[in-house]
N, C-alpha and C positions, 0 to 999 in steps of 0.2 A: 420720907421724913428726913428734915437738915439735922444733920449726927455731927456738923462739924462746920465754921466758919472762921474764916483766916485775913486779914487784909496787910499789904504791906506799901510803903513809898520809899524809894531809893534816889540817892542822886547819884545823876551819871558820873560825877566826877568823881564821887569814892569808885567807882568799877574802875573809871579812868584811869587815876592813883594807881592802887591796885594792881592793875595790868604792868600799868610801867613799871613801877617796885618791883613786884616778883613774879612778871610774865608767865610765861607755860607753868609753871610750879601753880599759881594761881588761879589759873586757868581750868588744868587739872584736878582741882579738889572740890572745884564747885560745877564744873559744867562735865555733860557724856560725850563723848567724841563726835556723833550725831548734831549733838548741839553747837559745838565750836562749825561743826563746816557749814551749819546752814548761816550761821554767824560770818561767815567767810562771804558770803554771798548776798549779802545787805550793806545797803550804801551808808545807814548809819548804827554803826556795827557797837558802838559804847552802849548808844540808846537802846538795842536791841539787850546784848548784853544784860544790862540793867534792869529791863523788864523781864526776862527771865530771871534773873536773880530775885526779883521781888515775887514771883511766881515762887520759889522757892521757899521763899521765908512764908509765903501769907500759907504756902500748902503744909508746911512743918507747925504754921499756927492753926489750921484747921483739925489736921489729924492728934495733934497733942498727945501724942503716942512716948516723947521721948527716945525712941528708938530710928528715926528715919532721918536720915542725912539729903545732904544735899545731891550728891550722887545718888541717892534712891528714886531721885526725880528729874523724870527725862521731859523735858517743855517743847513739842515739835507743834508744826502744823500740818494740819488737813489741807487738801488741793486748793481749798476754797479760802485758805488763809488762819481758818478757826483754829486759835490756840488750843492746846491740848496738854492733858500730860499723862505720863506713865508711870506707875507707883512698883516699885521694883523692893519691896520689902515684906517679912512675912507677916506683920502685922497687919498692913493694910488688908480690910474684907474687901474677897474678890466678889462684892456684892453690893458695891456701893460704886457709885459715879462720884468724879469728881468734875464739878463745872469751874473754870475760872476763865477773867478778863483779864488782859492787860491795857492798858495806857502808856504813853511817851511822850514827852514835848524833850527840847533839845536839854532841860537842866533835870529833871525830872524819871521818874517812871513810878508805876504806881500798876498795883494788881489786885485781885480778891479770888479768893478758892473758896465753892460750899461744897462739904462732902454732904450727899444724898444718897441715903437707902434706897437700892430699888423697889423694894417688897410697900 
């Protein structure tokens, strides 16, 4: 059963912004250490950025907990590329899947999270 659905669209250049303004301070409050290096390792790294970032907001819009920060959501992939994320808060049921996409074109990024009950 969908217990939760999130969607979000960011432009790269506010991440862009952003970064330049108040670098690692910035960096830091929104992304996990995990996610900065895999960030480090992509040729278009704002885009990337950005599509996590919107991972974040649509997963903060799905769960609607009030309680779950940006840091309680860790955005990795699987070998095979498939986004993913980690819910690192006590609210979240450890009984529910979260599925989300993302998108990027170079101005853009855009994502959706559904939380789904397993049962």
């Amino acid at each position: 059963m969908i217990t939760g659905c999130g969607i979000d669209i960011v432009e790269v250049k506010r991440i862009k912004n952003a970064v330049n303004k108040w670098g690692k301070e910035f960096l830091k409050r929104i992304f996990t250490e995990r996610e900065l290096e895999c960030a480090k390792n992509r040729n278009f790294n704002f885009e990337h950025l950005a599509g996590r970032f919107a991972v974040k907001e649509a997963v903060v819009k799905a769960l609607n907990d009030g309680k779950t920060t940006f840091r309680d959501i860790e955005v990795l992939n699987k070998k095979d590329g498939m986004p993913y994320c980690i819910i690192k808060t006590i609210s979240y049921k450890k009984d529910s899947d979260i599925l989300i996409s993302i998108s990027h074109i170079k101005t853009h990024a855009i994502a959706n999270a559904i939380i789904q009950t397993k049962s």
